[in-house]
N, C-alpha and C positions, 0 to 999 in steps of 0.2 A: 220439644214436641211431646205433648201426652196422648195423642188419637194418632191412632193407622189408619185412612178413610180414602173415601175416593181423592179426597182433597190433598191427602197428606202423602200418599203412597209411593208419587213420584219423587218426594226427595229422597226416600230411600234407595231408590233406584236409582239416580246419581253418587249417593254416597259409597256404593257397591259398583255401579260400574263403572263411571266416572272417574270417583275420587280414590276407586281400589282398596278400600277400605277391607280389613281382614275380622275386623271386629264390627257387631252390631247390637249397640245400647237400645233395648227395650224396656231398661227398666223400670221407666216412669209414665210409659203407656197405662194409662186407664182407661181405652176403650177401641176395640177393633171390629172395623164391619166387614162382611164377607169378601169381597171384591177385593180389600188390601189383603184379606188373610189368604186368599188365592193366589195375587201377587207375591206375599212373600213366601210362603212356599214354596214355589217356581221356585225365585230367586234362591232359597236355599240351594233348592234340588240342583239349580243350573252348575251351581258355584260347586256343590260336590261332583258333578259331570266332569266339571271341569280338571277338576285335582284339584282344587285349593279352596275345601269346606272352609266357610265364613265361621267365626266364633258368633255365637248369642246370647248376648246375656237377656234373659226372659223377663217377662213383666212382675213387677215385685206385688202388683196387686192380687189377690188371690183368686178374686172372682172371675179376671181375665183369663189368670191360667189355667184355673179351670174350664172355662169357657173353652179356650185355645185348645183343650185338649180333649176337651166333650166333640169339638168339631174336627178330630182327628190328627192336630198337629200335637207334638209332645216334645218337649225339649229333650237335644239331642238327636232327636228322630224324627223330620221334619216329614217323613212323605211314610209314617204311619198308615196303615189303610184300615185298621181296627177303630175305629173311636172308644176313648175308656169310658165305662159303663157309669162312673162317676158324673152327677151331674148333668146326665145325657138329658135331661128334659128342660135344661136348660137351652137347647140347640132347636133349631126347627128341622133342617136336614144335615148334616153331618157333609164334610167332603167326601164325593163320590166321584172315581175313575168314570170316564167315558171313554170307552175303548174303539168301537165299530157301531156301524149301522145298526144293526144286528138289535145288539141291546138297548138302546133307547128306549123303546117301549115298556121294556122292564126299569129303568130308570127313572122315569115319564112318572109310570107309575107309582114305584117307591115316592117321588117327590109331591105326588098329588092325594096320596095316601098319606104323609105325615103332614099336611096340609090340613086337609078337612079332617082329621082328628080334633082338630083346635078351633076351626072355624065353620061355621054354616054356609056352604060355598052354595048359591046358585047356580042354575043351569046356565048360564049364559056367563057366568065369570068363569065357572070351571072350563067350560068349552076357552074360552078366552085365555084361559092360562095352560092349560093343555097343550094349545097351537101355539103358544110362543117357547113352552120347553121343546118342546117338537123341533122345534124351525132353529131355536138357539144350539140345541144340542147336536143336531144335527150337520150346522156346521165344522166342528170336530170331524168328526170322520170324513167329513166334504174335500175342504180345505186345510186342515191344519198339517196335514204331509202330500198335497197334490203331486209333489214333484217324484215324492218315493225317496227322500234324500233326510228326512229326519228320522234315527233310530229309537226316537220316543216322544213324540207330541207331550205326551202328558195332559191328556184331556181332562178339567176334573170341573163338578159345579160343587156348588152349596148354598145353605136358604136360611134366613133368619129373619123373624119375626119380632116387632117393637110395638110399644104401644099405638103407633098411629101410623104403623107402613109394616109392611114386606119387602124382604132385601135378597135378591135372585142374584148370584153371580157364576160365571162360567169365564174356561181361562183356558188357553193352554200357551205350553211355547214351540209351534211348529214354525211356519215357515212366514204366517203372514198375510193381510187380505193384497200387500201389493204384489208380493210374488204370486200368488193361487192367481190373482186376475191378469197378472203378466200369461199366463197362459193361454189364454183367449186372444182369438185373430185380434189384432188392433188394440192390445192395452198395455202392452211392455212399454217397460221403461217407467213404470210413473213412482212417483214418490209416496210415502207413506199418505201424507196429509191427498194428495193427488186421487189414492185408492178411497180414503175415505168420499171426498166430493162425490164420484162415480157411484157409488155404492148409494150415499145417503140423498142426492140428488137428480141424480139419473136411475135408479133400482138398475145397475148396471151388478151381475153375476158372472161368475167364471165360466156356466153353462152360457151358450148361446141358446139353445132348442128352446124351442117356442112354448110361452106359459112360464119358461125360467128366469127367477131374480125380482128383486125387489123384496126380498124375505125381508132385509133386516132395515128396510127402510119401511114397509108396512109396522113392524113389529117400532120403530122409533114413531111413528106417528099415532099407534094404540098410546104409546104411551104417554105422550105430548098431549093428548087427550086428557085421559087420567088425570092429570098435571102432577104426572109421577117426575123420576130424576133418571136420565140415562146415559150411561157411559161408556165408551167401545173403543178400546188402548189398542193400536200398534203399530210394531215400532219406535218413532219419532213423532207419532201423533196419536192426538185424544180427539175424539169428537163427545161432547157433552152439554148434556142441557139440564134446566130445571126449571122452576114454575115463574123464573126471571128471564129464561131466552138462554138463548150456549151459543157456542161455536166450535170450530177444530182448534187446535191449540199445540203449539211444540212441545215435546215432554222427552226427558232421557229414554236414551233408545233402549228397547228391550224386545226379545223375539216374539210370534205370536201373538195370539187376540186375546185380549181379554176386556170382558166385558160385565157390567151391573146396572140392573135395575132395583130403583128404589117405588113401590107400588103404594100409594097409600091406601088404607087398606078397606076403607068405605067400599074401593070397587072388587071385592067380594060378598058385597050384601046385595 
């Protein structure tokens, strides 16, 4: 394996949770996009939560690890919250905690601010991507500890920019879209892949009250528009698409949501 990517990210996650693996070879990775770098993160973090921090050996490429570490991961110290000033303009947004409701708005911000530094954003894209940080970020503080039983979500996004897309990821490892919508009259019990359907199918939400849900089924069909690439982990299932069609799909189990959009980048002009 040389790429960490939407594609590739879950075998990592079997080789760590699955196969118990104590050591993790990156040294031949030549390219990581946000989404996996959020995943592995976590995955760090989870594994030192746990008592028995993973070894890593880093990517021998230099431009990655700089990269890795412009976007705030740093070997040895996986859940950095500084990003090294090194190279930092090589980043679009840097991993950022999402902690509460609260902050959003100032996060929102920050990520729409180092946005349109780079790009000539329109009123009608910015509006457009506004409401989907809103809506994506927002589930964090919503969902990712509904129950009051997780002592740290670990809410975080981040944003990267290519020659012919934008790449938005958001993650955490709380509880879960199946557990958060087991709380609602009538939805217990369902399986990961089960949560997805409801959600992407039904615009079924953990609120009942009237006007609620269907966020992140509106915010998959902006993007299916677009003919962007979207991806939304948890647990035991992916729901994913691209400019070829998706579907949900089994993937090693891992806690929380995590999710990336890939925006090509025409729909900011």
């Amino acid at each position: 394996m040389n790429q960490l990517t939407i594609e590739t990210i879950d075998q990592v996650i079997e080789w760590i949770t699955i196969d118990k693996l104590d050591r993790l070879d990156l040294t031949n990775i030549r390219f990581v996009d946000p989404y996996a770098l959020l995943i592995l993160h976590l995955i760090i973090l989870e594994r030192e939560e746990e008592g028995r921090p993973i070894e890593v050996a880093w990517p021998q490429a230099a431009s990655v690890n700089r990269w890795m570490m412009a976007m705030g991961i740093v070997a040895g110290n996986s859940h950095n919250s500084a990003p090294a000033s090194k190279n930092r303009e090589s980043t679009l947004q840097p991993i950022t905690r999402i902690e509460n409701e609260s902050g959003i708005g100032h996060v929102v911000d920050g990520f729409h601010h180092r946005l349109a530094e780079r790009y000539p954003l329109t009123e009608s894209s910015r509006r457009g991507l506004v409401a989907v940080m809103i809506e994506l970020f927002q589930n964090i503080p919503h969902h990712s500890n509904a129950t009051g039983t997780v002592a740290d979500p670990h809410g975080i996004a981040a944003m990267q920019d290519y020659e012919d897309s934008i790449f938005l990821a958001v993650a955490d490892k709380g509880i879960g879209l199946s557990t958060s919508l087991g709380l609602r009259n009538g939805y217990g019990g369902l399986s990961d892949a089960g949560a997805l359907d409801v959600v992407f199918h039904q615009g079924v939400s953990r609120f009942d009250d009237p006007g609620r849900g269907g966020e992140l089924q509106r915010i998959a069909d902006l993007i299916r528009s677009w003919d962007g690439v979207f991806a939304l982990r948890t647990g035991r299932a992916l729901y994913y698409f691209d400019s070829r069609g998706g579907d949900v799909y089994d993937v090693p189990n891992f806690p929380g949501v995590q999710l990336g959009l890939r925006l090509p980048r025409r729909v900011l002009t």
